[in-house]
C-alpha positions in Angstrom: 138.8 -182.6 -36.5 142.1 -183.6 -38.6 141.9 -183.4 -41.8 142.8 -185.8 -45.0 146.6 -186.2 -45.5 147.8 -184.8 -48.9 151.4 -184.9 -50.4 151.9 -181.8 -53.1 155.1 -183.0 -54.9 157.7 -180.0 -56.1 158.8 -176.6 -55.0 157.8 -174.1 -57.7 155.5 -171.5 -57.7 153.0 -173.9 -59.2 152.8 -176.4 -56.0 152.3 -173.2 -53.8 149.4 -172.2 -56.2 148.0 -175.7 -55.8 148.7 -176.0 -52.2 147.1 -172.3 -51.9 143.5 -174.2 -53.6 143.9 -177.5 -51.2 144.3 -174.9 -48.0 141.1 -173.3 -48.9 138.8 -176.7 -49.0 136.0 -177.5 -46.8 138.0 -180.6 -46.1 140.7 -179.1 -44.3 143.1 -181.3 -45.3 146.9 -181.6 -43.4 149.0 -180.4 -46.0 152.6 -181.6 -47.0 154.9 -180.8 -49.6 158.0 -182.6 -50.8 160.4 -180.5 -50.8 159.0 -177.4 -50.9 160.5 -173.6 -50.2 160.8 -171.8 -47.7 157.5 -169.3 -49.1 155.1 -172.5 -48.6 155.6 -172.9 -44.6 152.5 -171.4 -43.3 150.5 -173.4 -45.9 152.4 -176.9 -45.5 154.8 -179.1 -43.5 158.0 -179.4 -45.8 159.1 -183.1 -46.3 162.8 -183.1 -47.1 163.0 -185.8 -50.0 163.6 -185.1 -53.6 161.1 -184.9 -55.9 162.2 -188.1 -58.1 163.1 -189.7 -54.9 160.4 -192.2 -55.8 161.0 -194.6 -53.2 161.9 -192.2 -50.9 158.4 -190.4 -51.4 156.3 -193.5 -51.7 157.7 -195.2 -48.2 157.0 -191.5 -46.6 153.7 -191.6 -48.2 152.9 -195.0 -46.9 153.8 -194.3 -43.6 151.9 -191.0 -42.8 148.8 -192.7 -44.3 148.4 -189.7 -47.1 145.1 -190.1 -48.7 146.0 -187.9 -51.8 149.7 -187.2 -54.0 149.5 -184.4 -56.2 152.5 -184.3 -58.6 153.6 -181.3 -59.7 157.3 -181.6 -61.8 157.6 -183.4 -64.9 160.7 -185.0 -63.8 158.9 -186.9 -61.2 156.1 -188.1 -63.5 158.9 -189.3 -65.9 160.6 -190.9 -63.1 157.5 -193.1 -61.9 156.6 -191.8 -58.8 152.4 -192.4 -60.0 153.2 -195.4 -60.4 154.5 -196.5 -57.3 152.4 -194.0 -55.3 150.0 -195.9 -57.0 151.1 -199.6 -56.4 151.5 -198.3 -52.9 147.2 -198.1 -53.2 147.7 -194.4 -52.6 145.3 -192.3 -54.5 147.5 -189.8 -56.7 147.0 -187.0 -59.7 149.6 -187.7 -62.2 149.8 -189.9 -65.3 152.0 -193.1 -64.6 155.3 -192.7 -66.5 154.3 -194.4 -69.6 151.1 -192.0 -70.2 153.2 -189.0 -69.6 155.3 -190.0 -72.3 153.3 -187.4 -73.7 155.3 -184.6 -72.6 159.0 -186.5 -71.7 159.2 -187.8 -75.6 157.7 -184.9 -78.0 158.6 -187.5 -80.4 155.7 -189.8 -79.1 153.4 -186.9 -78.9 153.4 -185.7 -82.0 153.6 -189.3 -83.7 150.6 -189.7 -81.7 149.1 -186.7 -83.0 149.5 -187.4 -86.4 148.0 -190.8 -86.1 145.2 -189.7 -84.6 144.7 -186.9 -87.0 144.7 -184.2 -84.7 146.4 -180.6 -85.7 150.0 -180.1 -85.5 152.6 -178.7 -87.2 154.6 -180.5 -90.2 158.0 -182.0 -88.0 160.5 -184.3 -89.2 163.3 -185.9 -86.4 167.1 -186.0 -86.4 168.8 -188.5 -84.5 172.6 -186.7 -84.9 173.6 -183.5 -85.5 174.7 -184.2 -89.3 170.9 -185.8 -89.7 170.0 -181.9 -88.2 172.1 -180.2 -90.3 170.5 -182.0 -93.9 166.9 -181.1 -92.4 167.7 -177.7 -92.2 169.5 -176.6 -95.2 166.9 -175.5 -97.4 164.1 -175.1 -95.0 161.8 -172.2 -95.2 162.6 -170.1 -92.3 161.7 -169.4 -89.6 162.4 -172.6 -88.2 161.2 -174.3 -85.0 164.2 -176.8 -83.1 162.5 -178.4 -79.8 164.5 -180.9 -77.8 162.7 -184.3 -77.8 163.1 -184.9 -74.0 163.0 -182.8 -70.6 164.6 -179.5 -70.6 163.3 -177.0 -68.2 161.3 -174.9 -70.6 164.3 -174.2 -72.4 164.1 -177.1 -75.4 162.9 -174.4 -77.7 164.6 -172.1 -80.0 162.8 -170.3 -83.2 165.8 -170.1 -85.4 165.3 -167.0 -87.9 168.0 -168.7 -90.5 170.2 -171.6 -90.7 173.2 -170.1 -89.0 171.1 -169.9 -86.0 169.8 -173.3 -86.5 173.2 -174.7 -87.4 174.5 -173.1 -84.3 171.6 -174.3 -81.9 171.9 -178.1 -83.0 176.0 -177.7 -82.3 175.1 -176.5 -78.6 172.6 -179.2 -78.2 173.9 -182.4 -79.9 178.0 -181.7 -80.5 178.4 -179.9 -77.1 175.5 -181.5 -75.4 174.2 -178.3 -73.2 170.6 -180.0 -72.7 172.5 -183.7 -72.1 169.8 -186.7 -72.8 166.7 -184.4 -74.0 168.5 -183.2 -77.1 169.4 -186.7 -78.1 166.6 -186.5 -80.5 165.5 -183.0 -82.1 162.0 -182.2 -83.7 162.9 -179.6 -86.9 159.2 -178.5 -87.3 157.6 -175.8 -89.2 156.9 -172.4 -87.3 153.3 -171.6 -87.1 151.6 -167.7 -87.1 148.9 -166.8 -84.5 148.0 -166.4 -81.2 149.5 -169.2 -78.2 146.9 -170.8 -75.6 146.4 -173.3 -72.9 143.8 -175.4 -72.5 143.9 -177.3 -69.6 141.6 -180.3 -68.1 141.6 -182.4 -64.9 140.8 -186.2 -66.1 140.2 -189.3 -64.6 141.3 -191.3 -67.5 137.6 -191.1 -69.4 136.2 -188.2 -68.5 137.3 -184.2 -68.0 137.0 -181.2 -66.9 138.2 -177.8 -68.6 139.7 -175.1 -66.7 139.6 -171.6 -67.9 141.7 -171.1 -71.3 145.1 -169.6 -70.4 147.8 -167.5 -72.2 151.6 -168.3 -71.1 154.4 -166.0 -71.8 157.1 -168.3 -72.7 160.4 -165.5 -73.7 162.3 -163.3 -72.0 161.7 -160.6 -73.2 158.6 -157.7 -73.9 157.0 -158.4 -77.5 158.0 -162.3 -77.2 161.6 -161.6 -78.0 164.8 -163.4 -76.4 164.9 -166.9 -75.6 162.5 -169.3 -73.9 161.9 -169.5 -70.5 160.1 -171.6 -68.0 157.4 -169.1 -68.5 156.9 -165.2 -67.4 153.7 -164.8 -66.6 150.0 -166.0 -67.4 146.7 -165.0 -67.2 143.5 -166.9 -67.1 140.9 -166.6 -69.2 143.1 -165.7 -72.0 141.5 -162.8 -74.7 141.4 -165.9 -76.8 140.3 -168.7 -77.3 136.5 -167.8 -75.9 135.2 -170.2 -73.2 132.9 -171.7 -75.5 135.9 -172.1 -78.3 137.8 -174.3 -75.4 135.3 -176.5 -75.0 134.9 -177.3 -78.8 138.8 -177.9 -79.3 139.2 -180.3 -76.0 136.4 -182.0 -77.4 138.3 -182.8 -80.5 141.7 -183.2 -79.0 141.1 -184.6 -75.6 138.9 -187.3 -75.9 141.1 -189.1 -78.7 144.3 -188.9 -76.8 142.5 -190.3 -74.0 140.9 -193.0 -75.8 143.9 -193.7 -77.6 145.7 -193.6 -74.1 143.5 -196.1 -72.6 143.5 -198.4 -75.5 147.4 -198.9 -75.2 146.3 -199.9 -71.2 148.0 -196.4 -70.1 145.3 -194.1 -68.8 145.8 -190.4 -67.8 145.1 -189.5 -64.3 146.1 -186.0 -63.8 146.0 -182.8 -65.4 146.3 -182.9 -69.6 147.8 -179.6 -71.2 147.7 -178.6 -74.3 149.5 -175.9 -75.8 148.3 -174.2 -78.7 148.8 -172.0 -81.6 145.6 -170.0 -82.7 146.1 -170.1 -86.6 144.0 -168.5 -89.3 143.7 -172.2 -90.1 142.1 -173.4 -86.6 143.9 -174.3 -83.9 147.1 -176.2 -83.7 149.1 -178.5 -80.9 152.2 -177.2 -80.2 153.2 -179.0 -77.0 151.1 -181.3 -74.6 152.4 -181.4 -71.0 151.0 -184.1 -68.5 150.8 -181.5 -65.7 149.5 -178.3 -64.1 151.7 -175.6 -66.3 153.7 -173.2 -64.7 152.5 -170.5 -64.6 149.2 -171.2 -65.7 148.1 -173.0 -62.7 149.3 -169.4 -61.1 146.6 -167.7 -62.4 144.2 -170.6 -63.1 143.6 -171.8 -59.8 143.4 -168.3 -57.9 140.5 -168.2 -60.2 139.0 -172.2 -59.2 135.1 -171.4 -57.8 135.1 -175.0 -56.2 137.1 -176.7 -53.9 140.0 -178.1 -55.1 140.0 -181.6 -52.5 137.6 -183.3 -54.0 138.2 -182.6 -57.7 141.9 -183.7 -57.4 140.1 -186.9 -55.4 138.1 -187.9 -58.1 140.2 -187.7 -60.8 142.7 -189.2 -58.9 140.2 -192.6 -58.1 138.3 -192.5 -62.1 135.9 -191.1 -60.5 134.9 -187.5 -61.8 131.0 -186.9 -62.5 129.7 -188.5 -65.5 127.4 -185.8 -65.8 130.2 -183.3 -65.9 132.0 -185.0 -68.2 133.3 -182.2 -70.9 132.0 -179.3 -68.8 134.4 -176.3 -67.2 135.0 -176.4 -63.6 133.3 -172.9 -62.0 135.5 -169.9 -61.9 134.7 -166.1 -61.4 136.6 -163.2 -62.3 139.9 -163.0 -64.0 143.6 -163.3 -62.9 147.2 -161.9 -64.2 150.2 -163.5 -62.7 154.0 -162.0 -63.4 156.7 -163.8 -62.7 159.5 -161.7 -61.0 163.1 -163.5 -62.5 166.7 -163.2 -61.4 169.7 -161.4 -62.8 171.1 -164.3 -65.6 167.3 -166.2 -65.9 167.2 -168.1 -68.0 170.7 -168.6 -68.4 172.8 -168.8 -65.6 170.8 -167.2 -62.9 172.2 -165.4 -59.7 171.3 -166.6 -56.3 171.8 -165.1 -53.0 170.2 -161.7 -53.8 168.5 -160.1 -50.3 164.5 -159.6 -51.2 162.9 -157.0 -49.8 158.8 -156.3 -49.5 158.0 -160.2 -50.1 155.5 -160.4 -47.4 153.5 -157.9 -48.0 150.8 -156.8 -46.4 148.7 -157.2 -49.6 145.1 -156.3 -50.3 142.7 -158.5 -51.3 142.8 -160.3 -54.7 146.9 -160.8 -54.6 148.7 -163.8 -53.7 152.3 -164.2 -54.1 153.3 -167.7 -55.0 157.4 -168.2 -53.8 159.6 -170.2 -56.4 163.3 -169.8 -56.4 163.4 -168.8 -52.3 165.6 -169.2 -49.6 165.3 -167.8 -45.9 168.1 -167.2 -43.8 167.1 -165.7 -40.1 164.8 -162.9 -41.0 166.3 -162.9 -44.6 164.3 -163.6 -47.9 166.7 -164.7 -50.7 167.1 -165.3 -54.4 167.4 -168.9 -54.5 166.6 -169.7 -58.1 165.8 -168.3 -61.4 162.0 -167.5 -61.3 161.8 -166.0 -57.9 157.9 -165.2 -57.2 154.7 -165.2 -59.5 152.8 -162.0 -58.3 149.2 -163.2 -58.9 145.7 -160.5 -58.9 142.4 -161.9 -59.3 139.7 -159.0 -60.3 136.5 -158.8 -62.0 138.1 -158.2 -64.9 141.7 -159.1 -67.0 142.2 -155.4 -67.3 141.7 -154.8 -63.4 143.7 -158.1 -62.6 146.5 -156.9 -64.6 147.1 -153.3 -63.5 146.3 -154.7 -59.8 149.5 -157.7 -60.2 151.8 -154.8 -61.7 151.0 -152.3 -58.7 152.1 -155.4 -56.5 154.5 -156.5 -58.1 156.5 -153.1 -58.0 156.7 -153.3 -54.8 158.7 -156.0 -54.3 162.5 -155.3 -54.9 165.9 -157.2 -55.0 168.8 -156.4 -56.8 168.5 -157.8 -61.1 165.2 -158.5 -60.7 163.8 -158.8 -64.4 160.0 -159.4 -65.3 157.9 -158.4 -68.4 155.7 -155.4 -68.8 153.6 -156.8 -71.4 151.9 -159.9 -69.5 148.3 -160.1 -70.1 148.4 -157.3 -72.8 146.1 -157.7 -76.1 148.2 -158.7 -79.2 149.0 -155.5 -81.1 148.6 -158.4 -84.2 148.5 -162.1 -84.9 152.2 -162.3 -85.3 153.3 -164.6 -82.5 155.2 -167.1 -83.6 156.8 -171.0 -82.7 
């Protein structure tokens, strides 16, 4: 018996993880992915059209009668492509673009935030670099500069005086390195504690919480260097507690979702929220309207339901009343490192040979492919996050020793990846 049709949109290591919890539903659905990589062939056909191809995607859509979209980039959420997936009567997870305003304007979201009274940190906005340069003379360092719009994970920099925050706002707004998304900069005040992710799958009205994540945003060991997409994750995070989750969606999640409906823009998708765990409570730091990558790495190895008719649900407004602000079922614990090319996250190099990428691996890993290329028998380095090593084990411990035993075995020449993923803070000191 065939299967329902279902469209995963993107090509990171966070559509194979999601195509990796489709391909294990009772449904057996017939699974596509637009573009895709080279790594996601024996779970997917690949569909060569753009991610923000929005027409493009929708007429394919359309045509192969695809019951489900999943969107995975925020690009594509920015550009529309819920909406006319949507209009196209096509049931799809992903906020339209005005709903995921939430993550391409941080401007919105934390003007949102503060009228709602939800914790964030103090921010003013610069429209020009001059208007920059007053905020931050005479600011108590260190200082937090975010780009308003898109930028790849790489809109963030903690300045540690005002040379460096003089210097970053001439790179964004006089030379213009992150073009449109540094049009506006947030100058916000740096907060102290420990980061998290809380992430729910919502139809709009009602949610469901995965388990709290941690993501490991810089370069470098000890949360030094600069931003990154993200180097690893791990799921449930050492803090905050499952229970804790629970109580600080329930604060933050319902309002935005009310507040969202209200202005006639309801979410249907995945809701992130990053946080800061302060000796205050917690604080917002970022919402994303999106799986987070690599959260969704290590969150959905660890998804104890099948993923088809979750995404289904949401994706029609029609998740459980009766679940409504309960976690989705999960067992164990998972680690995932992300394995990085020479240059990341600067000016990565490409065209590397990879060598031990397929394994054979024991139970409990997966190896979700990002930046690859194949050519004849060939795995290559086609972009700067290469491969999230995911191991799911009874315990965060076991997962992370299993994903570093794995992930040494894999080889290519620059490879770069943290050793400190998934370790307990040696103190509260993390900072952004």
């Amino acid at each position: 018996m065939i299967g329902p049709g279902v469209l995963v949109v993107g090509q990171g290591g966070r559509e194979h993880a999601i195509l990796g919890a489709l391909h294990r539903s009772a449904a057996r659905p017939r699974l596509y992915v637009a573009p895709g990589n080279a790594g996601m062939e024996p779970l997917a056909e690949r569909v060569p059209i753009s991610a923000t191809d929005v027409a493009g995607l929708t007429a394919w859509a359309k045509a192969r009668k695809v019951e489900l979209v999943v969107i995975g980039p925020d690009a594509a959420l920015e550009a529309g492509l819920a909406d006319s997936m949507r209009a196209a009567g096509i049931a799809t997870l992903g906020p339209g673009r005005e709903a995921a305003r939430l993550e391409w304007s941080k401007r919105y979201a934390k003007e949102l935030l503060v009228r709602l009274h939800l914790p964030t940190a103090a921010f003013r906005v610069a429209g020009s670099a001059e208007e920059a340069e007053r905020l931050i003379e005479g600011a108590p360092y260190p200082l937090v500069l975010k780009a308003d719009g898109l930028a790849a994970g790489k809109g963030v920099v903690i300045a540690r005086d005002p040379s460096e925050a003089r210097s970053t706002v001439d790179a964004w707004m006089r030379r213009g390195e992150l073009g449109q998304a540094a049009k506006n900069v947030i100058v916000e005040e740096c907060l102290e504690g420990e980061e998290a992710s809380v992430l729910v799958l919502t139809d709009g009205e009602r949610w469901l919480l995965f388990p709290p994540a941690r993501d490991h945003k810089r370069i470098g060991d000890g949360d030094v260097g600069p931003n990154t997409g993200g180097m690893g994750a791990c799921a449930p995070a050492r803090a905050p507690s499952a229970a804790e989750a629970e109580r600080i969606a329930r604060r933050i999640v319902d309002p935005l979702l009310r507040a969202l409906r209200e202005a006639g823009t309801p979410f249907q998708g995945v809701l992130y929220l990053g946080l800061m765990l302060t000796s205050s409570g917690p604080m917002v730091l970022e919402i994303n309207a999106r799986f987070g990558d690599p959260e969704a790495q290590a969150v959905l190895t660890l998804l104890g339901e099948d993923a088809y008719p979750l995404f289904l649900a949401a994706a029609r407004g029609a998740l459980p009343a009766e679940r409504h602000g309960s976690s989705v079922a999960y067992e164990g614990a998972a680690v995932c490192v992300v394995l990085a090319a020479a240059g990341y996250p600067g000016r990565p190099e490409t065209g590397a040979p990879i060598e031990g990428l397929e394994g054979p691996w024991p139970d409990g890993i997966r190896v979700y492919c990002a930046g690859v290329e194949r050519r004849g028998p060939q795995w290559i380095v086609g972009g700067g996050r290469v491969v999230g090593v995911t191991a799911r084990a009874e315990t965060l411990d076991l997962a992370r020793a299993a994903a570093y035993d794995a992930a040494g075995r894999i080889r290519f020449p620059g490879m770069q990846y943290r050793k400190d993923i998934a370790l307990a803070p040696l103190s509260s000191g993390a900072r952004r």
